[in-house]
Structures are given as structure tokens and as C-alpha cells.
C-alpha positions in Angstrom: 18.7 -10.8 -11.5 16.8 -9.6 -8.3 13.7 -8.2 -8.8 11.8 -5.5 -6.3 7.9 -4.3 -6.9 6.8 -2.2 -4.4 3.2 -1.9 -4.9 1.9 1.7 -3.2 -1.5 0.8 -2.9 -4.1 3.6 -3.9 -0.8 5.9 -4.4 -2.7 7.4 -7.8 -4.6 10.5 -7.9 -6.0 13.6 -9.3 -4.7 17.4 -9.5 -5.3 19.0 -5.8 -5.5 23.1 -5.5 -4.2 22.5 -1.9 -1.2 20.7 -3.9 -1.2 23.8 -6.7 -2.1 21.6 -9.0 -0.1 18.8 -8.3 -1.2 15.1 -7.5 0.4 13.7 -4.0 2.6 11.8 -5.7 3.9 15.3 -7.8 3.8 17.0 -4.4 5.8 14.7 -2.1 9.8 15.0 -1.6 10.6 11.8 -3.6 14.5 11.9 -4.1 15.3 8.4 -4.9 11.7 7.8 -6.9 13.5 10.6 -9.2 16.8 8.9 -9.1 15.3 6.2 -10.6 13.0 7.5 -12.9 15.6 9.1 -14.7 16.3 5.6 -16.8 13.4 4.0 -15.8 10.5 3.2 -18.1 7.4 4.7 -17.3 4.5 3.5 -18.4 0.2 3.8 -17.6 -1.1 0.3 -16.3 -4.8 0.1 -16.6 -5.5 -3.0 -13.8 -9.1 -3.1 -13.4 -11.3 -4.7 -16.3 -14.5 -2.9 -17.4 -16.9 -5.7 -16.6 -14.7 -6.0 -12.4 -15.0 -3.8 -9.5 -12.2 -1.3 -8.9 -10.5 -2.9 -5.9 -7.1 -4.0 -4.5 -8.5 -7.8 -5.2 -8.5 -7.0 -8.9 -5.8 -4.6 -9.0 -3.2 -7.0 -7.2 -4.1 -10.2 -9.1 -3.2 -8.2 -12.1 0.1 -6.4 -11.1 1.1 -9.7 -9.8 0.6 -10.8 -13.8 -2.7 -12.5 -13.0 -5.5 -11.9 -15.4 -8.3 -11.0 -13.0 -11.2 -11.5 -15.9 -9.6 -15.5 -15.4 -9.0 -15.6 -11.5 -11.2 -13.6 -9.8 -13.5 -15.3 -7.8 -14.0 -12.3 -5.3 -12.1 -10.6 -2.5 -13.1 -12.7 0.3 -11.8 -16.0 -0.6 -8.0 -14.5 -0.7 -8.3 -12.8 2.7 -9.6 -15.9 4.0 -7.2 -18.3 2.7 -4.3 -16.3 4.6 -6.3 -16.4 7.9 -6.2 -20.1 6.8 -10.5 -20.5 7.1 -11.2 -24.0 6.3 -13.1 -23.5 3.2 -14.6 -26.4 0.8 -16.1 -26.5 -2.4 -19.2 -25.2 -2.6 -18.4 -22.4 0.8 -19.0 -19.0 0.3 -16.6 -16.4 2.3 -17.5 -12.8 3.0 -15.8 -9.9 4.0 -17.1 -8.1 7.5 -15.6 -4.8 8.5 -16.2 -3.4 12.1 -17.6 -0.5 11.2 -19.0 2.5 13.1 -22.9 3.5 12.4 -24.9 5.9 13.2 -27.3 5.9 16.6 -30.8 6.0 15.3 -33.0 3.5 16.2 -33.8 1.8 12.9 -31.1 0.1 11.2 -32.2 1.3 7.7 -31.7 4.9 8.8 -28.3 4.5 10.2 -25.4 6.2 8.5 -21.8 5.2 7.3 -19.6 7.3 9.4 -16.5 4.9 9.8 -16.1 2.3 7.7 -12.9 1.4 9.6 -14.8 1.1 13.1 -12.3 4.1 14.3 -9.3 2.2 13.2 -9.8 0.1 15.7 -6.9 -2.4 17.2 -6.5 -5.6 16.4 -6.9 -6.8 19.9 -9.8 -5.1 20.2 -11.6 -6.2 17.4 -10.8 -10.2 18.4 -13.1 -9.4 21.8 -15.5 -7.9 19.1 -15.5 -10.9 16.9 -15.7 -13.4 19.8 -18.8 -11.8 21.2 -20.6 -11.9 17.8 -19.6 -15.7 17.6 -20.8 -16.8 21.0 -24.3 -15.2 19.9 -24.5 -16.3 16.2 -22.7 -19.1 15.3 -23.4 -21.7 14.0 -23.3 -24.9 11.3 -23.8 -22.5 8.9 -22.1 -19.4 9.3 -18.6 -19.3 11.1 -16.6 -16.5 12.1 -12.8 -15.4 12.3 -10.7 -12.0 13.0 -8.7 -11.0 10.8 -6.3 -7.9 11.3 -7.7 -4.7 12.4 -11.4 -4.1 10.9 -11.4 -6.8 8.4 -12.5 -10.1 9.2 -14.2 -13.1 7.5 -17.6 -14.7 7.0 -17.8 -18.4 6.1 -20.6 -19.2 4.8 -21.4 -23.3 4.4 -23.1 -23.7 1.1 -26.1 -21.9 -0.3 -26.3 -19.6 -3.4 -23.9 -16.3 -4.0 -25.0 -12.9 -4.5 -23.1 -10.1 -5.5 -24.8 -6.8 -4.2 -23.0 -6.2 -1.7 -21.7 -2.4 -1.1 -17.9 -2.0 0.0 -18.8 0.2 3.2 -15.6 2.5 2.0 -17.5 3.3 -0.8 -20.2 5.2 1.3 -18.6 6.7 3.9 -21.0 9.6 5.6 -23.8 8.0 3.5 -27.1 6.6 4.9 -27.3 3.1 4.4 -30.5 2.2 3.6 -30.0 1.8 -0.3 -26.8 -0.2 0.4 -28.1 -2.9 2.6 -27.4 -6.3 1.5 -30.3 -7.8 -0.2 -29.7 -11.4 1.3 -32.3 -11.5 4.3 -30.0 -13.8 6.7 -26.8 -11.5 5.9 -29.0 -8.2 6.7 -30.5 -10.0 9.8 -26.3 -10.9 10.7 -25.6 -7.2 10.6 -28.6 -6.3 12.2 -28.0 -8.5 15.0 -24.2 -7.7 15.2 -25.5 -4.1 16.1 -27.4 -5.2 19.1 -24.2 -7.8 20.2 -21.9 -4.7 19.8 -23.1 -1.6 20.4 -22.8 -1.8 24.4 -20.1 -3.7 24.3 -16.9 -3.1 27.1 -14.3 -2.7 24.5 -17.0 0.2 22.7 -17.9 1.7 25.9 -14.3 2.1 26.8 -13.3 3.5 23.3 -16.4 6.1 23.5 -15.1 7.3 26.9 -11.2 7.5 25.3 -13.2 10.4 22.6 -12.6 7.3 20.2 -15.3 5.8 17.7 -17.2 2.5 18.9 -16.9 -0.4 16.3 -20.9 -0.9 17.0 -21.2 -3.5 13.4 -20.3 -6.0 11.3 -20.6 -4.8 7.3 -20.6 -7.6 5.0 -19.1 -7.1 1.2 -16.6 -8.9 -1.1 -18.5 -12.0 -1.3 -16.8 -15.2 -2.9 -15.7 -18.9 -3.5 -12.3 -20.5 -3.5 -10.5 -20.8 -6.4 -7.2 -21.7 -7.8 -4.3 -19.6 -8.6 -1.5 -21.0 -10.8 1.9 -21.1 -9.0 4.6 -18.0 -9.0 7.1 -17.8 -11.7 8.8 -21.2 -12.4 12.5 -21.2 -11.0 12.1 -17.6 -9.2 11.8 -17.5 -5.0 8.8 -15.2 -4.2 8.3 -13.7 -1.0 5.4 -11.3 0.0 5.8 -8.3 2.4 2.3 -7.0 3.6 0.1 -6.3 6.8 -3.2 -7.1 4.9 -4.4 -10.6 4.6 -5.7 -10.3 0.9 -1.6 -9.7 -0.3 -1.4 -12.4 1.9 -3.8 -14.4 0.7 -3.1 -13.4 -3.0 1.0 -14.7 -2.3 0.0 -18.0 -0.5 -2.6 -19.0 -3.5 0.9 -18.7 -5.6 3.0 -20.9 -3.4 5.0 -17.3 -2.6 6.5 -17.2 0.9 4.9 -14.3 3.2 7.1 -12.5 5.3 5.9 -10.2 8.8 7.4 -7.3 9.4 6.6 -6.4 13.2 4.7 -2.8 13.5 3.3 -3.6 10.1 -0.6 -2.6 10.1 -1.8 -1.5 7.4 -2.3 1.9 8.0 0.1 4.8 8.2 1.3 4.2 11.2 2.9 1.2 10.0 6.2 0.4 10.3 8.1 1.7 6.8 11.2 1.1 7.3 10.6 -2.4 8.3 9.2 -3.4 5.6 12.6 -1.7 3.3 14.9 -3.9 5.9 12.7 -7.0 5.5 12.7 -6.6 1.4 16.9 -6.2 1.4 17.4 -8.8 3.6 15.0 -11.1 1.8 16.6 -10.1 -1.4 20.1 -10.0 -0.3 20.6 -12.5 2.7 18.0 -15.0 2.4 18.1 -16.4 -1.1 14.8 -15.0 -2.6 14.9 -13.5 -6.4 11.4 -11.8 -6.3 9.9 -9.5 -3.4 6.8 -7.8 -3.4 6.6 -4.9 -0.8 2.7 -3.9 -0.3 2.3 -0.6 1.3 -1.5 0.0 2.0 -0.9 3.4 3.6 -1.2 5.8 0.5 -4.6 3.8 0.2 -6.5 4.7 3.4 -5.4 8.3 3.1 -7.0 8.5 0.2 -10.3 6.6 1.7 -9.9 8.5 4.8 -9.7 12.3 2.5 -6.3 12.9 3.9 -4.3 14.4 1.8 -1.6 15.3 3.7 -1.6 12.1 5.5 -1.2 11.0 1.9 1.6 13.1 0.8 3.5 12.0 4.3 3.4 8.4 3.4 4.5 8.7 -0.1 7.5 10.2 1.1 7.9 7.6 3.8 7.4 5.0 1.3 10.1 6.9 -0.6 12.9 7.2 2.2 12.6 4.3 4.0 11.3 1.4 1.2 12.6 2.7 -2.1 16.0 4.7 -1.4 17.0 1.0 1.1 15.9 -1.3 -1.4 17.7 0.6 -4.5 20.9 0.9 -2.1 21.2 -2.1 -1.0 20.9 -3.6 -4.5 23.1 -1.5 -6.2 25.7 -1.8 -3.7 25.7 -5.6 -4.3 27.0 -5.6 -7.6 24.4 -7.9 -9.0 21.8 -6.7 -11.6 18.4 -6.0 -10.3 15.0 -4.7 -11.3 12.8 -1.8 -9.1 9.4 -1.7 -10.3 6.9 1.1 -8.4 3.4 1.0 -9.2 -0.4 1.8 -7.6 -3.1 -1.1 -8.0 -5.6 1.3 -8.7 -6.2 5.2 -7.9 -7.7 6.0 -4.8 -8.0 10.0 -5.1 -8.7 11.7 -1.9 -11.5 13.5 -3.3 -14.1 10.5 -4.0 -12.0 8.8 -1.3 -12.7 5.2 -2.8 -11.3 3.5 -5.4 -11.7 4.0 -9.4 -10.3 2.6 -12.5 -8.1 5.1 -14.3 -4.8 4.0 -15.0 -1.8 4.4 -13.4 1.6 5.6 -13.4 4.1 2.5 -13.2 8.1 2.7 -13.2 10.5 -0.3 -14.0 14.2 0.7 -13.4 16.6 -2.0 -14.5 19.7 -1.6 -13.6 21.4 -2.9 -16.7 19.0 -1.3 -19.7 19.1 2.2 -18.5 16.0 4.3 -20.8 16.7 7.6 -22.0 14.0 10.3 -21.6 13.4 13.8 -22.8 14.5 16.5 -19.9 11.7 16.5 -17.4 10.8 13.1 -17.4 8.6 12.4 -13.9 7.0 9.5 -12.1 3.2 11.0 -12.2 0.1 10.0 -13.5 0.3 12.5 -16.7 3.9 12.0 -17.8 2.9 8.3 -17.7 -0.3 8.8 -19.6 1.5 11.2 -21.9 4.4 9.9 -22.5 4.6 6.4 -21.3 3.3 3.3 -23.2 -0.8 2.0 -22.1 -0.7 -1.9 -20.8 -3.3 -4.1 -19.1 -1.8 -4.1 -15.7 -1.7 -8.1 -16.0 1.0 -8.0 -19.0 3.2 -5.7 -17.3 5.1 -8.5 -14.9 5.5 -11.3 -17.3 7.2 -8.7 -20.0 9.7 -7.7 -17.9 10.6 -11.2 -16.8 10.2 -12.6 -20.3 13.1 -9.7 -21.0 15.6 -12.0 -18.9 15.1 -15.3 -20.5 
């Protein structure tokens, strides 16, 4: 048996009047999603705990069957183990974003406006993070770029707090009420905005019309912790251009594959990811792949819906229909499962905790459904069974034993 979960991250949403009523997953041309759904089951995951917060950390520790109320130790720690940060018992690791804030003199009247720093580029971001080091490192807090806007703070020792606000959550907010209480974090980002804000790279993105990445935001604060290995006696490999997937696959002893053009946005590169998930499946030995797409995600954070709609149909031609191809064509049973982490509706554009539509197509125990059966967030809520999102993976490999 080959298995497939393609994991569209933030794909779930609510009903749009722009859509007529119809979520962006109802809306979007979807051909081979309703190929499969046909004798699929679908069901409504519910992946974030009460007592967690409503992000992809908790969301993908439990699609991947990890019960986040037992391994989650905060975001952070899984981003930085895949940038490989040497971290110790006892560290602390933070998320920092390049962010764009507003111009006015006082930090505490500054305003979210990008919590992306303009999308900025990888490359550009590494000459961010290396000016911020040369100025403030030191024994006790390190720094290393990540991919894009997200990067890591290590932090040697010391006590945790955990009111920190995720700067996505407040985009075109002031930020006064979201600073971090920790006074040497505050005085980090404080200082970051003075190291930044005149910067080359910023005063060469301002004069291309583009937003200037003028501060570090820190949030996801955590310690390391131990994640039991992947499934005994099944290869895992994990396709993703963000480091917490990453992280989340390395913590498992899962392989991670790179797909070139792959970045996290929706300008990644789709049908590299499909090729990289048959070929992994079909040519290089592995039973399990999980494709993460985070595009659907940051439309929904960014309020484009349209953008959104696009990528679920990208997602659709050029991951699903390949992967489902490819698999049938080889004669060997197989299992497609196509899930959200969490919703991510382009109205609040951040992330909250309803449950979400998943599908599991196997090809040799075909479901029958009632005409009009659909992959949505209300036929799964409707008609599909409710399961903690952490249940949902070991079930449908404890069907095979």
C-alpha cells in the first residue's frame, strides 16, 4: 500500500458572497478532488485542542497522528530543529518574522501592516538577519535565517513566557497591546527597528514601490522536545518549503525532500511538488509522503480570496490529479488522503479552530455516498463522521494491518 496526504494548509473556510455562497474550496474547478471524492470517505477533523492555539504547529502534529495536548512544546522548537539550531536542554527558541511596521516615532504606536515584511526574499532577509546579529549577539541570544520571513531566536536558558502575539493575527492593528511582555525581547525588537529600518536591502525595496522588512516580531516561543519515530516499517518522506513541516518530519526520523521553486507562498512551484510526491512514491522506495502546500494558507492571511481559489485549483491540477495518476496507473493499491490543518478564512485572515473537511480515498474500499456527495466543509460536517484530527492517520493505517 502507498499512502499520499496532501495537507492544504489553511484550505478551510467560510461561505463568501463574492463566491455566491460558496467556500473557496466549493468555488474552485476541482476535477480530480471530485473524482475522488466520489468513494472517498469524508469526514470533519477537529485538530486544534481547546486549551492550544489554533496554528499549523498544533494542526500538523495532529494530522500527522500526534496528539498535540502530549507533544507540543511550541512552534519554535520544530522550525528550529530543521534549520538544525544547536539547541540544549534548558534553551528556549523563538519565532522572529521580518515584519513591516509603521513609521511613527514611538515603537508602541507603530502598526502591523505586513506581517510578512512584503514577502520579502530569502536572500534578502539573510543580509537582514546578519545585520541584526553583528549588533546583538551574543552568549545569550543567537540568531539564524530561516526561509523567507521566518527565522529563529535562541535563547540560552532563562524562564519561558507565553504572551507572545503571532504578528498574522494583527495585521493593520496597532501594536501596543501586543507587545511582548519580556523586557529584553521588547528591547530586541525595538532595537531590530533601529538596525533595519535604513537598511540597503529596505532602501532598495522602498524605491522598487516594495514594503521594507524594518523588524524583527518575536512569537511561538518554546523548548525542545521529543517526537516518537514515524510509523514502524513504513518509509516517510516530507515535501514542504516551510521549516516547521520540516522540522515536524525530522523530529520523526521522516526523510525531507526539496522541491526547487518551492516557497511557501503561491508562487511556489506546484507541480514540483506532484512530480517530487510520484517519484518518491513510485521510483524511490518510500510507502508514506506527505505533500505540504502552504499556499491556500497565506491567501487566507493575506484576504485573498481569489488568490485563494487560484491555488486550490493549482493544488488540484498539478498535486492531486499527478499523484492519483500515477498511483493508479501502477497497479498497486494506494491511499489519497486531502485535508486542511486548520481553517484560515479569508475574512478574519488568521487561523481558527472549526473543523475541517478531510477525504481518504482508498483505492481498494471504494465508499458509497448519496448523489451529491462533495469535498466541503458542510457535507463533511453534515454528513461525514467528527474525529480529533490526531486519530484520523493511525485508523487508516491500523485498516491495513
Amino acid at each position: 500500500m502507498k499512502y499520499a496526504l496532501i495537507l492544504t494548509d489553511g484550505m478551510a473556510d467560510e461561505p463568501q458572497e463574492a463566491l455566491m455562497g460558496k467556500t473557496p474550496v466549493q468555488a474552485a474547478k476541482t476535477p480530480n478532488m471530485d473524482r475522488l471524492v466520489k468513494t472517498a470517505e469524508v469526514m470533519e477533523l477537529f485538530t486544534i485542542p481547546d486549551a492550544l492555539p489554533a496554528g499549523s504547529d498544533v494542526g500538523n502534529l495532529s494530522v500527522i497522528g500526534l496528539d498535540p495536548e502530549e507533544y507540543y512544546s511550541g512552534r519554535s522548537p520544530l522550525e528550529a530543529l530543521s534549520m538544525k539550531v544547536p539547541m540544549e536542554p534548558g534553551d528556549i527558541t523563538y519565532r522572529i518574522n521580518l515584519v513591516t511596521l509603521s513609521e511613527e516615532e514611538r515603537y508602541e504606536d507603530k502598526t502591523m501592516v505586513d506581517y510578512s515584511g512584503g514577502e520579502i526574499s530569502t536572500e534578502e532577509a539573510a543580509q537582514l538577519i546578519a545585520a541584526v546579529r553583528d549588533e546583538l549577539q551574543n552568549d545569550k541570544y543567537q540568531y539564524y535565517a530561516g526561509v523567507s520571513y521566518r527565522h529563529i531566536l535562541l535563547q540560552k536558558g532563562g524562564e519561558m513566557r507565553e504572551d507572545y502575539t503571532p504578528p498574522h493575527d494583527i495585521s493593520g492593528r496597532p501594536v501596543a497591546e501586543y507587545l511582548p511582555k519580556n523586557p529584553e525581547i521588547l528591547e530586541i525588537m525595538k532595537r531590530s527597528y533601529e538596525i533595519l529600518k535604513d537598511h540597503p536591502v529596505n532602501r532598495a525595496r522602498v524605491a522598487a514601490g516594495k514594503r521594507p522588512a524594518n523588524s524583527l516580531w518575536a512569537w511561538g516561543a518554546g523548548r525542545p522536545t521529543q517526537y516518537p519515530p514515524f510509523r514502524q516499517g513504513l518509509r516517510g518522506a516530507m515535501i514542504s518549503a516551510v521549516d516547521l513541516l520540516r522540522g515536524i518530519a525530522l523530529g520523526m526520523k521522516m526523510d525531507v525532500l526539496f522541491v526547487e521553486g518551492a516557497t511557501g507562498n503561491k508562487d511556489t512551484n506546484f507541480a514540483g511538488k506532484g512530480r517530487a510526491a510520484v517519484e518518491a512514491l513510485l521510483e524511490k522506495g518510500y510507502d508514506f509522503v506527505y505533500v505540504h502546500v502552504e499556499a491556500t494558507d497565506e491567501c487566507g492571511h493575506a484576504g485573498d480570496l481569489e488568490g485563494k481559489v487560484w491555488s486550490v485549483e493549482q493544488i488540484d491540477e498539478k498535486i492531486v490529479g499527478p499523484i492519483a495518476d500515477a498511483l493508479e496507473a501502477s497497479g498497486e493499491p494506494y491511499t489519497i488522503i486531502i485535508t486542511p490543518d486548520h481553517p484560515t478564512p479569508v475574512r478574519v485572515k488568521t487561523h481558527t479552530r472549526d473543523g475541517v473537511p478531510c477525504m481518504v480515498y482508498r483505492s481498494d474500499r471504494p465508499v458509497s455516498h448519496p448523489e451529491g456527495v462533495e469535498f466541503s466543509e458542510s457535507w463533511a460536517h453534515e454528513h461525514g463522521r467528527h474525529l480529533r484530527g490526531c486519530e484520523m492517520l493511525p485508523e487508516v493505517f491500523s485498516q491495513d494491518r
